[in-house]
N, C-alpha and C positions, 0 to 999 in steps of 0.2 A: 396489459400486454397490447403492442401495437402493431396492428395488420398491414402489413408490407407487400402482400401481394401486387403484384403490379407496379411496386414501387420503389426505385433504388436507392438505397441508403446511400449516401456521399461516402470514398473512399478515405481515409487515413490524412491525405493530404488535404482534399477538399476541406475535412473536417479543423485541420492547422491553418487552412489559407481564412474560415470564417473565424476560427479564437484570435490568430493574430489580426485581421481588423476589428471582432470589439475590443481589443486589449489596445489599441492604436490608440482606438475611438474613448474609451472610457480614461486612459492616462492624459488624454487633452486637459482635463481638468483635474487631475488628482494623480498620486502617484497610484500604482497598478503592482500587487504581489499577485501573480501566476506562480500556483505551485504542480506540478508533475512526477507525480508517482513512477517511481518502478521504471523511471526515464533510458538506462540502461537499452530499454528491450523494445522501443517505440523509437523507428526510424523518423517516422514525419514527428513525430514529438522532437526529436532531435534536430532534422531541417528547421522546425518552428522556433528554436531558441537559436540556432545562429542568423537566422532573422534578426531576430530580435538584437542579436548581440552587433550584428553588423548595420544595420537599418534600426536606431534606435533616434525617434524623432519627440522624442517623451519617457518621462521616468519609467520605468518598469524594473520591478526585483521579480526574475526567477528563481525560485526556488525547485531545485530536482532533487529530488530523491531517490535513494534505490541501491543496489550493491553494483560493485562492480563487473557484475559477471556478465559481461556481455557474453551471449550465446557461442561456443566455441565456432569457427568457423566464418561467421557473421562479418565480414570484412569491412564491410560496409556500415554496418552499426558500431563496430570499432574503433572506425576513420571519424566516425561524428562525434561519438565519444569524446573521441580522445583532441577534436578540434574544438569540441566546446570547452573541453578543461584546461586543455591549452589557451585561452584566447585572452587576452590581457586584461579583460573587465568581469574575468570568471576569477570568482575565490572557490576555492575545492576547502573544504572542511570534510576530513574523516570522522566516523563514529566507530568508534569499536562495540566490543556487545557491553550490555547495562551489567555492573555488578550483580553480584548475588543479593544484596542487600536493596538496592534500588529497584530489582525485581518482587521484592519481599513487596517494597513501598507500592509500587505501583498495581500490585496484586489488591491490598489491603485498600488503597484509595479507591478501587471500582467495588468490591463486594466482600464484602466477610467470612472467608471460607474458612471451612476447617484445618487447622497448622497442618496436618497431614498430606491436605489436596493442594494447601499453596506449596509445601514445599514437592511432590510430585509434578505442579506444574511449571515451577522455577527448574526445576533440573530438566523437565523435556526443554522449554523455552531455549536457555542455552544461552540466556543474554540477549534475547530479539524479543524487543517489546512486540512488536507487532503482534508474536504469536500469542502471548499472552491476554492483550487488547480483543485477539479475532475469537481466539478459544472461548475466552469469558463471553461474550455477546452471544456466541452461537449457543453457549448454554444457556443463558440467562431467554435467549429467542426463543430455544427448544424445551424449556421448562425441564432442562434436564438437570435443577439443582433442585433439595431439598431441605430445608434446614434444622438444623442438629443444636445440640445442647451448646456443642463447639464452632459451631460458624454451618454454614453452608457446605451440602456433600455432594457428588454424586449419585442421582438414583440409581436404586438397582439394578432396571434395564439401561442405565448407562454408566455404568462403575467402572469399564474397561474403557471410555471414549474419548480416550489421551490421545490421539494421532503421534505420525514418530515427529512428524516434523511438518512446517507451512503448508507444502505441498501437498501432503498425505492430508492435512486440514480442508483445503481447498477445494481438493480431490470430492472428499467426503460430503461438505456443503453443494459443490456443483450436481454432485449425483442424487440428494435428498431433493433439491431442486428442480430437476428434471421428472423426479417419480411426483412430484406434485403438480408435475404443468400435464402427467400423461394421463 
């Protein structure tokens, strides 16, 4: 943990105006993949790749990720949006959610759970890896698996700790988080 006192953190922008000069600086000699999560909901993330899309002095592939849900109302995060995907050297690739099957797959490639919990965690999942990817780690972190004749279960005191959804995941780990910094 690092003590801030007395000391300001750089804002949103400051923090895009330092990535985009090492990303200037490090594509001088090589090409440059910047990727950006959750892009969507991060306005200076957004200022930062029409930078880059307009002022492009050296290769660089961004990659952004994230749904389309800009926050209702967010005008502003909307207008970036929707000028980043508009812009002539932006290709938009949709992903819909992962099959049931491909969920199965990717469940199976991380850890060997019992058929019962993979298939309870493919139906909350819903097609969004992610959830699946975050759920497994937070248990595999929280030593909340135990292993069974049939693969890996949930323990006792956590048989019920399915979240409904990402959020409600997040949610959960932020708050665990916090009781361990108090």
């Amino acid at each position: 943990r690092v003590n801030t006192a007395g000391f300001a953190l750089p804002g949103a922008d400051a923090r895009a105006t330092v990535i985009k000069q090492v990303v200037n600086a490090l594509s001088r000699d090589r090409p440059v993949i910047l990727h950006l999560d959750d892009a969507p909901h991060g306005r200076a993330a957004l200022r930062l790749v029409q930078q880059l899309l307009t002022q492009r002095p050296h290769p660089v592939l961004v990659l952004l990720t994230g749904d389309d849900g800009v926050p209702p109302g967010d005008t502003e995060s909307r207008a970036l949006w929707s000028a980043v995907l508009d812009h002539p050297a932006t290709d938009a690739v949709r992903l819909g959610p992962l099959s049931e099957a491909a969920q199965h797959q990717l469940v199976a490639d991380m850890v060997q759970l019992s058929p019962k919990l993979v298939s309870r965690v493919v139906r909350r999942a819903d097609g969004n890896p992610m959830f699946c990817v975050q759920l497994l780690r937070g248990w595999i972190q929280r030593n909340a698996l135990v292993q069974t004749p049939d693969g890996f279960a949930l323990t006792a005191a956590t048989a019920d700790a399915l979240p409904e959804d990402v959020s409600a995941m997040w949610a959960d780990r932020l708050d665990r988080a916090l009781d361990a910094e108090a």
